[in-house]
C-alpha positions as CSV (number, residue, x, y, z in Angstrom):
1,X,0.0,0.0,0.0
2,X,1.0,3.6,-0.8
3,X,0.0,6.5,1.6
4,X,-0.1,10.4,0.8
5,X,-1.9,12.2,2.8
6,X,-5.0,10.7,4.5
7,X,-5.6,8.5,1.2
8,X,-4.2,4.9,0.7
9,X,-3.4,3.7,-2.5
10,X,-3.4,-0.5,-3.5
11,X,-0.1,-1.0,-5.5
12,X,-1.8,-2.5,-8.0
13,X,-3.1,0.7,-9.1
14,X,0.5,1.5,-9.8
15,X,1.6,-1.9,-11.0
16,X,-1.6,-3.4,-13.0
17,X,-1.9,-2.2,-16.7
18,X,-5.6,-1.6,-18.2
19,X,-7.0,0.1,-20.9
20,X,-10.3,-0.6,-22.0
21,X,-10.9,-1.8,-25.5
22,X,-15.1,-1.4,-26.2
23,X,-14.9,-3.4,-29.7
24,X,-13.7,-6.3,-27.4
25,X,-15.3,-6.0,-24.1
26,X,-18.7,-4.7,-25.3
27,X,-19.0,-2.8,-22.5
28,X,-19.8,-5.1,-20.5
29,X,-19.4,-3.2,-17.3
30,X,-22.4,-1.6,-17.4
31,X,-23.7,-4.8,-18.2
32,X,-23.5,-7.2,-15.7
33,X,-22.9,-6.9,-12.0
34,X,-24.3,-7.4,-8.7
35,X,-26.6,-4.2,-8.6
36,X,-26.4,-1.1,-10.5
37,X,-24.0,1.5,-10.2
38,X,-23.2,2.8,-6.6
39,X,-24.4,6.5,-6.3
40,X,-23.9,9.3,-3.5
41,X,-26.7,11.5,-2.3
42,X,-25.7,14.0,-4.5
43,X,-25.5,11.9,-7.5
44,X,-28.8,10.2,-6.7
45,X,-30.6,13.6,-6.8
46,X,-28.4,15.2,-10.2
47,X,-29.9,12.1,-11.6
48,X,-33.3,13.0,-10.9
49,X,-32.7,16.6,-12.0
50,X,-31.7,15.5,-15.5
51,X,-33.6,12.9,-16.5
52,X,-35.9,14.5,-18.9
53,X,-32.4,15.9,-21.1
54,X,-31.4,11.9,-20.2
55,X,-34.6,10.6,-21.4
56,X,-33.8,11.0,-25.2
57,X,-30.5,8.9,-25.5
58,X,-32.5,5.9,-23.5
59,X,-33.8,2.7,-24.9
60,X,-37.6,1.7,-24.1
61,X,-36.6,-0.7,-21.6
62,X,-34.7,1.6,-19.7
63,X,-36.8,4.2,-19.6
64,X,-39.6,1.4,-18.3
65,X,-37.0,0.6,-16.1
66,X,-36.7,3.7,-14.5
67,X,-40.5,4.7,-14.7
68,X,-41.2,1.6,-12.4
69,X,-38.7,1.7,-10.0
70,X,-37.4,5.7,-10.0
71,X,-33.7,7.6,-11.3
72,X,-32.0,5.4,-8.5
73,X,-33.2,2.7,-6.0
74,X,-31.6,1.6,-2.3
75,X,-29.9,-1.7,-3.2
76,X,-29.8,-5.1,-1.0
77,X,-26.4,-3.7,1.0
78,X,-28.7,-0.8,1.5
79,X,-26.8,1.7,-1.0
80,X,-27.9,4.1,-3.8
81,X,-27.3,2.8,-7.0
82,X,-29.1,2.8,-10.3
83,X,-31.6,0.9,-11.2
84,X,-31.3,-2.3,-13.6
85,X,-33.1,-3.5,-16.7
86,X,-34.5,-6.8,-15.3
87,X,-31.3,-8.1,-12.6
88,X,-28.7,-7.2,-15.6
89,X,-27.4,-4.1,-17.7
90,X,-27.7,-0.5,-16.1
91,X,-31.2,1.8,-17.0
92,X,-29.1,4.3,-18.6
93,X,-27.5,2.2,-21.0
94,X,-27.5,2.7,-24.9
95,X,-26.0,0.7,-27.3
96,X,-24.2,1.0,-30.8
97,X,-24.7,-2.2,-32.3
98,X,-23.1,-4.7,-29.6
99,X,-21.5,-2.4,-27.4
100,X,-23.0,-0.7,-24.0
101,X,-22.9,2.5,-24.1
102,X,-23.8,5.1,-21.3
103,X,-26.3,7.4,-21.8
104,X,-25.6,10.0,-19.4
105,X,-22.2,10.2,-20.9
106,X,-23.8,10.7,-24.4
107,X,-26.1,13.3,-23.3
108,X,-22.6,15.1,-21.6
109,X,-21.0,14.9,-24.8
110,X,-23.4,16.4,-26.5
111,X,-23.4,19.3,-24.0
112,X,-26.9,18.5,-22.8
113,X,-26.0,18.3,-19.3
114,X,-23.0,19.0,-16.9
115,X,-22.8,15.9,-15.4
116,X,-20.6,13.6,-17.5
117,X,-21.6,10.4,-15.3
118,X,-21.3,9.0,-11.6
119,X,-18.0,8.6,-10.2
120,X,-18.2,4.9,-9.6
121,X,-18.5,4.2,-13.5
122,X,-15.9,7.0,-14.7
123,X,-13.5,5.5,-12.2
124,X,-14.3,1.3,-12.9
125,X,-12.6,-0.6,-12.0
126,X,-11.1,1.0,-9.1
127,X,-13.2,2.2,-6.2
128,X,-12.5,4.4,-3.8
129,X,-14.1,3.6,0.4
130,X,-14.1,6.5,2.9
131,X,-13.3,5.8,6.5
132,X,-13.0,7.6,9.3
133,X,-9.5,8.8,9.3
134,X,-8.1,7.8,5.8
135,X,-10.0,6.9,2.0
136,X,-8.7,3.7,0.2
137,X,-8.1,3.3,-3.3
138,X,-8.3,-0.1,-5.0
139,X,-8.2,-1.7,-8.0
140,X,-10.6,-4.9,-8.1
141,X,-9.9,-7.0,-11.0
142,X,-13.0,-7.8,-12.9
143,X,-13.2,-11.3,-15.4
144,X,-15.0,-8.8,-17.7
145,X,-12.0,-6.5,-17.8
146,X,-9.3,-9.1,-19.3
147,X,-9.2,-7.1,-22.8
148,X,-8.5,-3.8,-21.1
149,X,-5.4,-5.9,-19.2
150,X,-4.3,-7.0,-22.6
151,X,-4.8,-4.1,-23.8
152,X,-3.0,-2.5,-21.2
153,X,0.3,-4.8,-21.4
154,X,0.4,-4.4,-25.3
155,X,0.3,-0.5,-24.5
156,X,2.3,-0.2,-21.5
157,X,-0.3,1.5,-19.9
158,X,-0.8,1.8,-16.1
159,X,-4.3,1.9,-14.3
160,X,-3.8,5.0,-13.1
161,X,-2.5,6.4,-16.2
162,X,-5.5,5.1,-18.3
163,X,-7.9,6.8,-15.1
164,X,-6.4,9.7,-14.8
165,X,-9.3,12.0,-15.7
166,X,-11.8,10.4,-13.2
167,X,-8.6,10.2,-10.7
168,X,-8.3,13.6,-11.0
169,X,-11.9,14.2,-10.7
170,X,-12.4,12.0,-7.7
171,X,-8.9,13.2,-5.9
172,X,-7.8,16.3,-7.3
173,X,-5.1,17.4,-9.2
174,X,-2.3,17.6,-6.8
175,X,-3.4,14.4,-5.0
176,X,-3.1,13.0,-8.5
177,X,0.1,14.5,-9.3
178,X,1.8,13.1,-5.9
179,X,0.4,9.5,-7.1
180,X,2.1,9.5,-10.3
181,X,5.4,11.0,-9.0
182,X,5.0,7.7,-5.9
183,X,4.3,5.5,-9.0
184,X,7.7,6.6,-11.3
185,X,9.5,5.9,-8.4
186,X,8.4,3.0,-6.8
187,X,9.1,1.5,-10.8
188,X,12.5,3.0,-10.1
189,X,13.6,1.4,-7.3
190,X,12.2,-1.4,-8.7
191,X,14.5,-1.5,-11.8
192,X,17.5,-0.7,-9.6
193,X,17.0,-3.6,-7.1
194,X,17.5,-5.8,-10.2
């Protein structure tokens, strides 16, 4: 583990290479899972806010989905998270041909709202836990994730490089800044101790 400040970072954040690949994976993270996607208070109600400039980029069964059940629902660990088409893909899913697609994120990038998406899904697949006296960030290897991994290896590309935006987003720049500083020399002192 790696500490700056209060927040504690795994080493596999430094170590592991990722980078998605969408023709490969599909998109499968907002696909499959145990619930939907884990939302704070504040995202629960942004959600609610913009779900009529949402509404256009949605399939029919998502917005069913969301008509029936609301713009997030408490999970069975008792969380926020958004709501699920059937027990499977995410409500605000959209697809181009075989590939998942997140509709909040098109509706961002088309300058229709502010909010590009919730942190949980820019940051997948590392999450970060708040505790009393510290925040933990770790990278949880996902089965659906082996062709960002491969990816990642043929590019030489570090999970936190490839996360830097929602890194950034979640930590702040300097906090980011000190992590990637940590991770050129921890690969460093690796090299020398060979």
């Amino acid at each position: 583990m790696l500490r700056i400040n209060d927040t504690i970072f795994s080493f596999d954040i430094l170590e592991k290479k990722f980078r998605c690949n969408l023709p490969v994976c599909l998109g499968n993270c907002c696909r499959y899972g145990d619930s939907g996607a884990p939302l704070s208070a504040d995202e629960a109600n942004i959600l609610e806010d913009i779900y009529d400039k949402v509404l256009p980029y949605l399939r029919p069964e998502g917005i069913a989905a969301i008509s029936e059940k609301g713009t997030s629902v408490t999970d069975f660990e008792n969380e926020q998270v958004t709501p699920l088409i059937g027990n499977e893909e995410c409500a605000y899913t959209n697809k181009d041909g075989d590939i998942f697609l997140c509709a909040i994120e098109q509706a961002w990038s088309d300058d229709k709202i502010l909010f590009r998406k919730p942190m949980s899904c820019h940051l997948f697949p590392v999450r970060i836990k708040n505790f009393s006296d510290f925040r933990a960030v770790n990278y949880e290897e996902q089965t659906i994730c082996s062709p960002a991994r491969t990816s990642g290896e043929k590019d030489g590309i570090y999970v936190y490089e490839f996360l830097k935006e929602p890194l950034a987003r979640a930590l702040g720049e300097e906090l980011y800044n000190e992590l990637c500083v940590a991770a050129k020399e921890l690969r460093k002192n690796i090299t020398l101790k060979k």
